[in-house]
N, C-alpha and C positions, 0 to 999 in steps of 0.2 A: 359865349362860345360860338363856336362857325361851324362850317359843313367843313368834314374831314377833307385835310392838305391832299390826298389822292383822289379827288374826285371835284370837275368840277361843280362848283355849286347851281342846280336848278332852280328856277322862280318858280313858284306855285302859279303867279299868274301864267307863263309860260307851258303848265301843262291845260289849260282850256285853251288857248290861243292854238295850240299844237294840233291840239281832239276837233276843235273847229276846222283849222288847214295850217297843216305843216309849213308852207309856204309863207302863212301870214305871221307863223311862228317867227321863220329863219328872218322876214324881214323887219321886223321888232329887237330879237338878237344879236343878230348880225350887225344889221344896215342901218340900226335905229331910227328906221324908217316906221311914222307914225302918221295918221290923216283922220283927222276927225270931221263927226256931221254929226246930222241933230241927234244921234243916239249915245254917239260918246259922247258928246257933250253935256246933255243928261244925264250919264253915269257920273262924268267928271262929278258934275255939281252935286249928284246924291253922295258922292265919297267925301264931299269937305268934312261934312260933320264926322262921320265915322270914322276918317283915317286922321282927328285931331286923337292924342291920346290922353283917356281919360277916364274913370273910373267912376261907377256910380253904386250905390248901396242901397237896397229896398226888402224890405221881408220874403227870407224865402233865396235868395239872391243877389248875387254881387256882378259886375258887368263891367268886362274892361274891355276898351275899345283899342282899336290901331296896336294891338298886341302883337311884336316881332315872335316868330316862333320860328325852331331850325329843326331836321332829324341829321343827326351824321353820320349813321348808319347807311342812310338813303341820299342825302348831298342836297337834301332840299331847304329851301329859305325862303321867308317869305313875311308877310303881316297878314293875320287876321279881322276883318272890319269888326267884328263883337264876337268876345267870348262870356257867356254864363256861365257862372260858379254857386252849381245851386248847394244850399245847405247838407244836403246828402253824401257830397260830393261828389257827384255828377258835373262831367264837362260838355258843352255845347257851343259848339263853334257855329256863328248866324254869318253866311255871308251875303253881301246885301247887292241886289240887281237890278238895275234900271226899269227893262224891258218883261214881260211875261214870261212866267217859268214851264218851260214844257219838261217830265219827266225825262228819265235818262238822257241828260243833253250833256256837252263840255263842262257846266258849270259844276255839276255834281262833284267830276275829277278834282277841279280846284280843290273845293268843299272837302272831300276824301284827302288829297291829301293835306290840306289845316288839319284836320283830327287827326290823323297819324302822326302832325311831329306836335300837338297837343298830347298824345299817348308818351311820346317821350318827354317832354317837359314836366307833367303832370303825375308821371308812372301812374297811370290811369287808363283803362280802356274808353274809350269814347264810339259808342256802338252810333249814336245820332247826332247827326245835325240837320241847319235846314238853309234853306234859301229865300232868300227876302225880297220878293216882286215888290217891287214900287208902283209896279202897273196895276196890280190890283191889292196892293196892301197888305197881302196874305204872306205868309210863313207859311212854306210846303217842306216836310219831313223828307230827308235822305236819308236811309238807313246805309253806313256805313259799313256793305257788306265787303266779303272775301272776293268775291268777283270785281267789285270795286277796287276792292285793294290792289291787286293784280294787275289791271289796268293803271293805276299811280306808277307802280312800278317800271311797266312796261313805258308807260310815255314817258317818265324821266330820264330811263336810259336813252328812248327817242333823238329828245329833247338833245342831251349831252352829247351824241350822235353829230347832231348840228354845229354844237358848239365847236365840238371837239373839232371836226374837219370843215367848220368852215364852209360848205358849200350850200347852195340857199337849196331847199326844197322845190321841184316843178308845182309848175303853177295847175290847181283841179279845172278850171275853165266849166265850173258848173253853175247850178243855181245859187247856191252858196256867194258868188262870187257878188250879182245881183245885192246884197245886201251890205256887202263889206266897204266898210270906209277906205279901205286900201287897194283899191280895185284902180285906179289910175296908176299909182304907184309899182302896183303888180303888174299889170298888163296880161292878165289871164289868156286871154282870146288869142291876141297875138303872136304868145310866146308856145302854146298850147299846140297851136299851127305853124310846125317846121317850116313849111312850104309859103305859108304865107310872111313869118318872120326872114324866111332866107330872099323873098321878094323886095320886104321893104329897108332889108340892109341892100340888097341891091342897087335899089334909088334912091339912097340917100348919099353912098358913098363909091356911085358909079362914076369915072372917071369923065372930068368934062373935058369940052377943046382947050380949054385955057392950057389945064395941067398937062394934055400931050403933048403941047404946042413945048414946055416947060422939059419936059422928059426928052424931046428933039435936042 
């Protein structure tokens, strides 16, 4: 199945990337503009294993990885790095993060919504999941609240916002930006500042003698 023909389909990754900066959304997107350093590239490599798909079996629970899951309700798509299928039947969706987990950040969004189209796949409530720091090897619990949920909501219509019209998000020119692999590509500072972008269109495509010489 797919996300319903009247709506286009959202990536789950696409709603962290969005909650992080809309801008870094639209150019992902849009521009399939992508720039990696040494943090994606560590993500890369912690995803090989998890996003092969593959199933494992141990008492107690069952564990399938690189799980495609959709809601069509909601227009969202996406793959889960591990889902637990404990003998209760209880569902937990584990997604897994390079860098240090800090509470209410973007990644939870993601996390919310895997368990929401898990809710539909499943016809299951899935009230928890968690998130999987690589940096410190811990599993940290999200409780997959209403306020949560809400927010999925709200960034995917965001999200389709983008798609739908096409135009890139303005760039935040914050701290945020300091951190972002995409920070060359965006041009935060520059574009951030009218005054200074309408200068160095200026001199770049101020008319020289040659060409008036040309226009004579």
């Amino acid at each position: 199945m797919s996300p319903g023909a009247d709506q286009i389909p959202v990536p789950l990754s696409a709603l962290e990337h969005y909650a992080y900066c809309p801008r870094q959304a639209g150019l992902i997107l849009l521009e399939a503009g992508y720039a990696d350093d040494v943090n994606t590239v560590r993500g890369t490599l912690l995803h090989q294993r998890v996003h092969e798909p593959a199933e494992e079996t141990r008492p107690g629970v069952r564990t399938l990885r690189a799980l495609p899951v959709w809601h069509d309700g909601l227009g969202l798509t996406g793959v889960c790095d591990v889902v637990e299928l404990l003998d209760d039947g209880e569902v937990v969706p584990v997604e897994h993060k390079s860098g240090s987990y800090k509470p209410d950040n973007p990644a939870d969004l993601q996390l919310a919504g895997q368990a929401m189209c898990l809710e539909e796949r499943f016809g299951r409530a899935v009230p928890l999941g968690y998130i999987y720091s690589s940096a410190d090897r811990r599993r940290h619990p999200v409780a997959i609240d209403a306020e949560l949920r809400a927010r999925v909501i709200e960034l995917a219509d965001a999200v389709r916002a983008v798609l739908t019209d096409t135009v890139l998000p303005g760039p935040v020119a914050d701290k945020r930006c300091r951190g972002c692999s995409m920070n060359t590509l965006c041009m935060p500072r520059l574009l951030a500042d009218r005054k200074l972008y309408r200068r160095q269109l200026d001199l770049r495509f101020r008319p020289t003698p040659e060409s008036d010489a040309w226009d004579d």
